[in-house]
N, C-alpha and C positions, 0 to 999 in steps of 0.2 A: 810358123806353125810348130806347137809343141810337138817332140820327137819322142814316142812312148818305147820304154826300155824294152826288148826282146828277153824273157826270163826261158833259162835250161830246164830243164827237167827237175834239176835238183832241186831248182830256186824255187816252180812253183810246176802243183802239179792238178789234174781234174780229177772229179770224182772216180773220173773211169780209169785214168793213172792210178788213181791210191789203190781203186777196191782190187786192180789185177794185184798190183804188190802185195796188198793183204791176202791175196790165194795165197800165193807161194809162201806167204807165214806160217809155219806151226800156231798152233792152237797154245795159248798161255797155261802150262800147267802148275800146279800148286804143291808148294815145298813140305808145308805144312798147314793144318786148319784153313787162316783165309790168306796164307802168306805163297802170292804167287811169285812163279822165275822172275828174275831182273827186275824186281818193287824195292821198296822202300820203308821201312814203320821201326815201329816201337813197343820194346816191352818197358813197360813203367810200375812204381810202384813206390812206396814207404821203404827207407834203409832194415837195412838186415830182412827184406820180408825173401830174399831168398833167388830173386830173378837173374843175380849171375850163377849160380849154380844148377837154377834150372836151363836157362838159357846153353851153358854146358851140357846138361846131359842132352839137349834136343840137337846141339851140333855134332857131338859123338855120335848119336842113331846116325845123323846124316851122313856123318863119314863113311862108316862102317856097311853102311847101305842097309837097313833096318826097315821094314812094312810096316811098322807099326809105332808111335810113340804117344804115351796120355791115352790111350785109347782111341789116336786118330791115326788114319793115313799115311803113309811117307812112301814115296814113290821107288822106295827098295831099291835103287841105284846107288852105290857108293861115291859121295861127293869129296870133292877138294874144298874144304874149310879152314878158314884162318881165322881165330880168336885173338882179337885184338883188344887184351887187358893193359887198359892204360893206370891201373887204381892201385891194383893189390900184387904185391910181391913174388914177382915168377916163380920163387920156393914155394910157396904156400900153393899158389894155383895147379903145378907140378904136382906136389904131393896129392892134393884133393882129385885129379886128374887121372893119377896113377890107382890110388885106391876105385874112383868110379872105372875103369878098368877092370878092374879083379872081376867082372861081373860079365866079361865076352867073355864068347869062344876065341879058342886059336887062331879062328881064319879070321876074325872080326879085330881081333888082336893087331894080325899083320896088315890089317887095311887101316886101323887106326894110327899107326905104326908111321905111316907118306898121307895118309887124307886129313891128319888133324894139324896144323899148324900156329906157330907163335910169333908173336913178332923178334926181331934182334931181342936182346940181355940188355943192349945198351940204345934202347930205340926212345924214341921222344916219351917224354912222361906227357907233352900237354904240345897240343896242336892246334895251331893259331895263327900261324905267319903263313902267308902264300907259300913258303919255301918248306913249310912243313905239312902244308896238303899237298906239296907234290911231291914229298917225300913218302906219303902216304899211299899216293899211288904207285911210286913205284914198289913199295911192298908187296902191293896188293897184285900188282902185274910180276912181279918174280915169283911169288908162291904159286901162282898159276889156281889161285882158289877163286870159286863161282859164285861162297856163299860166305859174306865175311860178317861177322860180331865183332863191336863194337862196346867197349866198357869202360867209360861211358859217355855220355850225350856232354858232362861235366868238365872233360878234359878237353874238351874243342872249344870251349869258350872263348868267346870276342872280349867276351865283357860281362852284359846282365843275359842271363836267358832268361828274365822276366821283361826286357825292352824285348818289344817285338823285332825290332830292326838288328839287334844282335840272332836272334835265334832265326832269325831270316839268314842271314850270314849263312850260319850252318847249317842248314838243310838244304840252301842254295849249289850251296857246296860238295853236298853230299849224294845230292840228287845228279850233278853232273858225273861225280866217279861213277855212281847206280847207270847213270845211261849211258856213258862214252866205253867202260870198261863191260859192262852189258851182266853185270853181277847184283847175286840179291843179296842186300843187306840191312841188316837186324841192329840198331841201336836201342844198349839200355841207357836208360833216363830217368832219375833218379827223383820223387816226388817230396814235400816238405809232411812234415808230420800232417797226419790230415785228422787225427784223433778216429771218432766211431763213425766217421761218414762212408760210404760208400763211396767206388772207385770210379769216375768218371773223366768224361776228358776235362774238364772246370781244375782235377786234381794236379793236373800236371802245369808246370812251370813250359811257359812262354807256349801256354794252349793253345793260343789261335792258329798260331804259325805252326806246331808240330802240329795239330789235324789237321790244315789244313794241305800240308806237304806230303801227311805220310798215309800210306795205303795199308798201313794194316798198325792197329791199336790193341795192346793186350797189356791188361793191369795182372800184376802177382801184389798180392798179400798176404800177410800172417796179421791174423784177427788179435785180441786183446787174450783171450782166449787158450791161443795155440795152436789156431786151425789157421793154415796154408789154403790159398785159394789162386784159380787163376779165374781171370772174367775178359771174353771177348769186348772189348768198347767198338771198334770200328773196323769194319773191312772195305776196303774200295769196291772191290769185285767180287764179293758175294752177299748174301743176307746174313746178318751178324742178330744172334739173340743175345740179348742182354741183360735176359730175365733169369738165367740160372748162372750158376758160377761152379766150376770143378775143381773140388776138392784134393791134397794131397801132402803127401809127406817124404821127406827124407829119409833115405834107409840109412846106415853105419856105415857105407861105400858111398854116400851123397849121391845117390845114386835117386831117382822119383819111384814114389809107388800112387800110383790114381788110385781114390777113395769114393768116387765116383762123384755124381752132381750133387747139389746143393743152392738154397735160398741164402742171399748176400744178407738180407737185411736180419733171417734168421742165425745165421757166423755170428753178427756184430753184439745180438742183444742175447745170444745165447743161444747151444743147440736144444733149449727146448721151446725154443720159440716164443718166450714171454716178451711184451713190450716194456723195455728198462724202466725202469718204476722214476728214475731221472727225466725220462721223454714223455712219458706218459703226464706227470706233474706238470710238465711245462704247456702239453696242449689241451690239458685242460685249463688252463691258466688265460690261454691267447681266446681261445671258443671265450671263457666265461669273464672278459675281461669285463664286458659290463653286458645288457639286459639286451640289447639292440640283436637281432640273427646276422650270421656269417653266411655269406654261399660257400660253398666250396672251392671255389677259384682263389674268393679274399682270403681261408684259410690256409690250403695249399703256397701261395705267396709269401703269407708270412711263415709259413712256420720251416717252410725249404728257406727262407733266410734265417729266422732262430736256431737250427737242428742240422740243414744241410741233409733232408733228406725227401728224397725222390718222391713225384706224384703218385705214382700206384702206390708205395706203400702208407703216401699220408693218408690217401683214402682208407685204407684199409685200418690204420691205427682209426681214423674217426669212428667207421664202422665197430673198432670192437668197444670204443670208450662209450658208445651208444648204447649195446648189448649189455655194458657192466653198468649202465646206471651210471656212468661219469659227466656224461655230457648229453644232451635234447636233441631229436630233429623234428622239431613242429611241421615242417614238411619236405619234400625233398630237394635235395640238392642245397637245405640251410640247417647251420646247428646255432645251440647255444647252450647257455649253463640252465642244471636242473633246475635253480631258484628263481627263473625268469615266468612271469606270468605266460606264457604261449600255451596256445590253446594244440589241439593237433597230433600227432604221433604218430607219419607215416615212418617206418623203420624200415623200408624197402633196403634194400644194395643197389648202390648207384650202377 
């Protein structure tokens, strides 16, 4: 007769074990927007659009113990943070560091003073070998800090972070210091030119595997323009909109000023909101390729693969190329070109 193993408590436990341990849990509170304790995510975005500099000024609030940052929440307790700039030169990050400074108080001063932290002068540039993620931990366990950044995603390289199986590597990885050492941590990760498309998770390098590891998703951009933007993509544990995006700019201390919300697809094609006379050509081109009607589904398909851009707003470009006369809806939910014999002319909004 099989002999069935006796499992400890530790090894396996009932619903009625877990939910008492769950009493005596605190309630999971959030650091920042949707960025709760002890998680895991990412700021991502296009080079230079600004995400390690903002990403600093949100770690400085948190040092300093700060209510407020961007216009949101911060749990006004003065945290231990380590910025871990694996890219750009300690001189440079120091001086830009010191000037966003100039901007506390005295007392915010002496707590930025022990709560902001760096790694060694002579600490790994690129972290890759077993022996340099546990190098990493012990960093991370000397500073004694809660909430550590990471700059960036690029310098923990296996290999490709386009193979999924390398970017698996490191969030594998990362995810274990997040839970064993019980701290929350912010990697930037760096996205490929994406031209005028909107920020999504499709943008980021070895996407599947970072949504699907990280609990919290926030794109930084600077438009074509000169408009800075941040835009929530994902949150584990809250409701994330994704239909505004918040606006902002750097002071002369790199320091953030919120210019409040704003429409993403309005940034790309301009803050008066006209549709690019470049995107607009192109769909009326696909609508009018020949005489046959489109639904909206076959339109939306193609033309988020020609443009790379979002269903709500293809609808809404069709609706206005309808209004100017560019394009036909002989009825609803179909277009096509004005020179097509259809009969019909519901112009409703879908």
């Amino acid at each position: 007769m099989k002999t069935v193993k006796k499992f400890t408590e530790e090894e396996f436990l009932t619903y009625n074990q877990i939910v008492k341990k769950h009493e005596k849990e605190p309630a999971p509170s959030f650091v920042w927007a949707g960025i709760t304790q002890q998680s895991i995510g990412t700021f991502f975005g296009p080079p230079k659009s600004g995400k390690t500099t903002f990403c600093e000024c949100l770690a400085i609030h948190l040092a300093v113990g700060r209510k407020k940052f961007f216009d949101q929440k911060l749990e006004g307790k003065p945290r231990k943070v380590l910025f871990l700039g694996l890219e750009e030169s300690w001189i440079m990050r120091v001086k830009r560091n010191r000037n966003q400074a100039l901007d506390l108080t005295e007392d915010e001063k002496k707590l930025l003073g022990t709560n902001y932290c760096y790694q060694g002068i002579d600490f790994l540039r690129i972290i890759s070998k077993p022996q340099d993620w546990n190098r990493l931990r012990k960093l991370i366990v000397a500073s004694g800090a809660d909430i550590v950044f990471i700059d960036s995603v690029t310098r923990l390289n296996h290999g490709s972070l386009d193979k999924g199986s390398d970017a698996e590597k490191i969030m594998l990885n990362l995810r274990d210091i997040c839970l064993d050492l019980k701290i929350t941590l912010v990697c930037i990760h760096h996205t490929p030119k994406i031209g005028n498309s909107p920020l999504s998770m499709d943008s980021m390098r070895g996407s599947v595997v970072f949504a699907q590891e990280s609990d919290f998703i926030i794109g930084v951009r600077k438009a074509v323009g000169g408009t800075r933007y941040l835009k929530n993509i994902e949150f584990r544990y809250m409701e994330c909109d994704d239909s505004k995006v918040f606006k902002f700019e750097f002071t002369q201390n790199s320091n953030i000023k919120f210019l409040g919300t704003g429409n993403e697809y309005e940034i790309l094609e301009g803050m008066d909101g006209r549709i690019a006379a470049d995107s607009r050509s192109k769909i009326v081109d696909i609508v009018s390729s020949d005489c046959k009607r489109k639904s909206t589904k076959e339109l939306v398909t193609a033309i988020k693969k020609e443009l790379g851009i979002e269903e709500r707003q293809i609808k809404s470009f069709l609706s206005d190329l309808v209004k100017h006369g560019k394009i036909k809806r002989p009825e609803r939910g179909y277009y096509c070109s004005i020179n097509c014999p259809e009969k019909g002319g519901n112009d409703e909004e879908e």
